[in-house]
C-alpha positions in Angstrom: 86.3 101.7 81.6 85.7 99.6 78.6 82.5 99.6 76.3 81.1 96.2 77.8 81.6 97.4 81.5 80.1 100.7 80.2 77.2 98.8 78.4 76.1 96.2 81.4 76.3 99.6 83.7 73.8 101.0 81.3 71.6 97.9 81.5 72.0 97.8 85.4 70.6 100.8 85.5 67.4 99.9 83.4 66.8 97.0 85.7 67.7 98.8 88.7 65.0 101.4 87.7 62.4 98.4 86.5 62.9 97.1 90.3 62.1 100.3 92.0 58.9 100.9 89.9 58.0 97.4 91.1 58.5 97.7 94.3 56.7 100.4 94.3 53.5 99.8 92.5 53.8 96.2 93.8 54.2 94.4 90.1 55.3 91.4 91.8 56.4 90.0 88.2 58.3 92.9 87.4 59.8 92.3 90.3 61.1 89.0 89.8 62.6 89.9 86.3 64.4 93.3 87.2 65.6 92.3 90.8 68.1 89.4 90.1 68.5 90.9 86.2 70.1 94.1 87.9 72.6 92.1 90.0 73.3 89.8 86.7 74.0 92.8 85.0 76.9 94.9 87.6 78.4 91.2 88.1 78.9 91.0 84.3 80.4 95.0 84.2 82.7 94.0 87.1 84.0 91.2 85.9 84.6 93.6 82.7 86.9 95.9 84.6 90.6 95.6 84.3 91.6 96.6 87.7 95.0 97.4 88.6 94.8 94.6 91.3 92.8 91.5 90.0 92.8 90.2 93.3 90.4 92.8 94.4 88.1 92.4 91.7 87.9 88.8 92.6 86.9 89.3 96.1 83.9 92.2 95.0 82.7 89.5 91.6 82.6 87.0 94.7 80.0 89.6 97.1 78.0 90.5 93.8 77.3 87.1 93.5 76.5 86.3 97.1 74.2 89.5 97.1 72.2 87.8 93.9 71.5 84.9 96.2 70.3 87.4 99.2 68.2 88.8 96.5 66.6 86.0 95.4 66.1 84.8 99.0 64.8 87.8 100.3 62.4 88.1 97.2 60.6 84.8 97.2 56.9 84.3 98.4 58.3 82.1 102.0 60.1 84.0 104.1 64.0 82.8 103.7 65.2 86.2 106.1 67.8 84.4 107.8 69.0 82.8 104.1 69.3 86.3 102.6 70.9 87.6 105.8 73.7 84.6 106.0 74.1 85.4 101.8 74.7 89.3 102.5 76.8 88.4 105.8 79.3 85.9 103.0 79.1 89.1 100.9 80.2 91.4 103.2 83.2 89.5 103.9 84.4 89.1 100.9 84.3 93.1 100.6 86.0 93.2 103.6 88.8 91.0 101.9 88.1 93.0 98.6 89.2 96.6 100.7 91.7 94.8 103.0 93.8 93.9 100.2 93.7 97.1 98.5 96.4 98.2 101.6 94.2 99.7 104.5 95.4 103.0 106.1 95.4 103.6 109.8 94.2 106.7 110.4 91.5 106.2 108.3 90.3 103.0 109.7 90.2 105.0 112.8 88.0 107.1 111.0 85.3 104.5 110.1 85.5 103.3 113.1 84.1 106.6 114.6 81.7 106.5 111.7 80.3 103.1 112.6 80.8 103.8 116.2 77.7 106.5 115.7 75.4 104.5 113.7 75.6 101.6 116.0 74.9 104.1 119.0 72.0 105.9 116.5 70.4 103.0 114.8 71.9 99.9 115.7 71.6 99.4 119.1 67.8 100.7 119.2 67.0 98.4 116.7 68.8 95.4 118.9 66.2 96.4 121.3 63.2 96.3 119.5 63.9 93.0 118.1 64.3 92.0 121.6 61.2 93.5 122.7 58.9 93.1 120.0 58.7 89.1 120.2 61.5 88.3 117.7 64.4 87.6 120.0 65.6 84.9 118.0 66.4 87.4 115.2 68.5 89.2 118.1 71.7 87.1 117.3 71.4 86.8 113.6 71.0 90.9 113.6 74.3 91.8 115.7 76.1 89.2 114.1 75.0 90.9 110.7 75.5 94.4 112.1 78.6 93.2 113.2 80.0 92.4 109.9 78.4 95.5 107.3 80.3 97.6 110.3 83.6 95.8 109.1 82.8 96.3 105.9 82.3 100.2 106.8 85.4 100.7 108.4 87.1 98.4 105.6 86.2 101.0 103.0 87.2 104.1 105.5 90.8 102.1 105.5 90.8 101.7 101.7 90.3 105.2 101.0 88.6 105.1 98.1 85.6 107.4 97.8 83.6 105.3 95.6 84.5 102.7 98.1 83.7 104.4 100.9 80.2 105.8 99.8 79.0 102.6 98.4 80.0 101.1 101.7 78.1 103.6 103.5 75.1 103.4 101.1 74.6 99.7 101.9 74.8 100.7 105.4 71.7 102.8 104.8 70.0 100.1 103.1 70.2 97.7 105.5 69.5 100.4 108.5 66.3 100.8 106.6 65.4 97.3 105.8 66.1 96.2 109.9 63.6 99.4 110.8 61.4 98.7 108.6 61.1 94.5 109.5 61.1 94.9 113.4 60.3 98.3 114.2 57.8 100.2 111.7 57.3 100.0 108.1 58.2 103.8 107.1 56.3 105.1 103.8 58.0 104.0 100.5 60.4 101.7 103.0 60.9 99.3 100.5 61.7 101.4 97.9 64.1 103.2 99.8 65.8 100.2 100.7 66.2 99.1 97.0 67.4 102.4 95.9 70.1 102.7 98.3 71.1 98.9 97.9 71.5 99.6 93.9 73.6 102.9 94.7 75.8 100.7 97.0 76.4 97.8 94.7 77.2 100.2 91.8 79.6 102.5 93.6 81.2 99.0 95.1 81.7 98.6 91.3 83.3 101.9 90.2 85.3 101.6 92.6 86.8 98.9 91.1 88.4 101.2 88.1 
């Protein structure tokens, strides 16, 4: 790890933490500055790393950007949902390119595949059905489609085998479980902030996993 990458990690974090308080006290200005500074900030340290293979680094620099545009879309006062979904869906792909060139294994795909195979049964497919049910049924294709993809991105990771890879994958899948609960079926206490934390963890594992 060099100093910069080390450096922008450290300012991540700062943001990262600056977000959280605002989301949770509802500093709506604090908001604005930590949310897209944190993402700046991980972008800068990844494109820092000297991986072995550049082409991976390319494909995660590529879903760090995309997942700044998901932030700013799903931070602004209008609601842009379906814009931040369609950013995160781009960015999951290109982590799914990131981990499919990093050589996938077999067996371990199969693994992630059960993996996913348990959270669609657990939380996917209720929350399919209270999108359907609770009026927003034009959210009900956006949402698979979406589930559809962070799933490939799961079992990409599993088939990578790297265990920053694979818990940063898994982390985001927490995230976004949270965020879809908390949008069509209940908002949970501190929902938001949950979501945030997890979403940070995810992108910064997604990074280390990277050197």
């Amino acid at each position: 790890m060099t100093v910069t990458t080390a450096c922008l990690l450290v300012v991540f974090g700062v943001y990262a933490v600056g977000n959280w308080w605002a989301v949770e006290t509802g500093n709506r200005r604090l908001e604005w500055l930590c949310k897209p500074a944190a993402l700046v900030a991980l972008t800068g340290a990844a494109i820092a790393i000297s991986p072995d293979d550049r082409s991976v680094k390319i494909a995660f620099v590529v879903g760090l950007v995309l997942s700044l545009a998901g932030d700013v879309f799903l931070m602004l006062p209008s609601d842009r949902f379906i814009f931040g979904l369609v950013s995160f869906f781009a960015a999951h792909v290109a982590y799914i390119v990131g981990f499919l060139l990093a050589g996938p294994e077999p067996l371990l795909l199969v693994v992630g595949l059960v993996v996913v195979g348990l959270g669609v049964a657990f939380i996917g497919a209720p929350l399919v059905r209270r999108v359907r049910a609770g009026g927003q049924a034009d959210f009900a294709g956006p949402v698979i489609a979406y589930m559809a993809v962070i799933s490939a991105m799961v079992v990409a990771a599993f088939g990578a085998g790297n265990p920053w890879g694979i818990a940063g994958a898994l982390s985001f899948y927490a995230s976004d479980a949270t965020l879809g609960w908390n949008r069509f079926v209940a908002e949970t206490s501190h929902g938001r902030l949950a979501v945030m934390v997890t979403y940070h963890l995810a992108q910064f594992l997604l990074v280390l996993s990277l050197i």
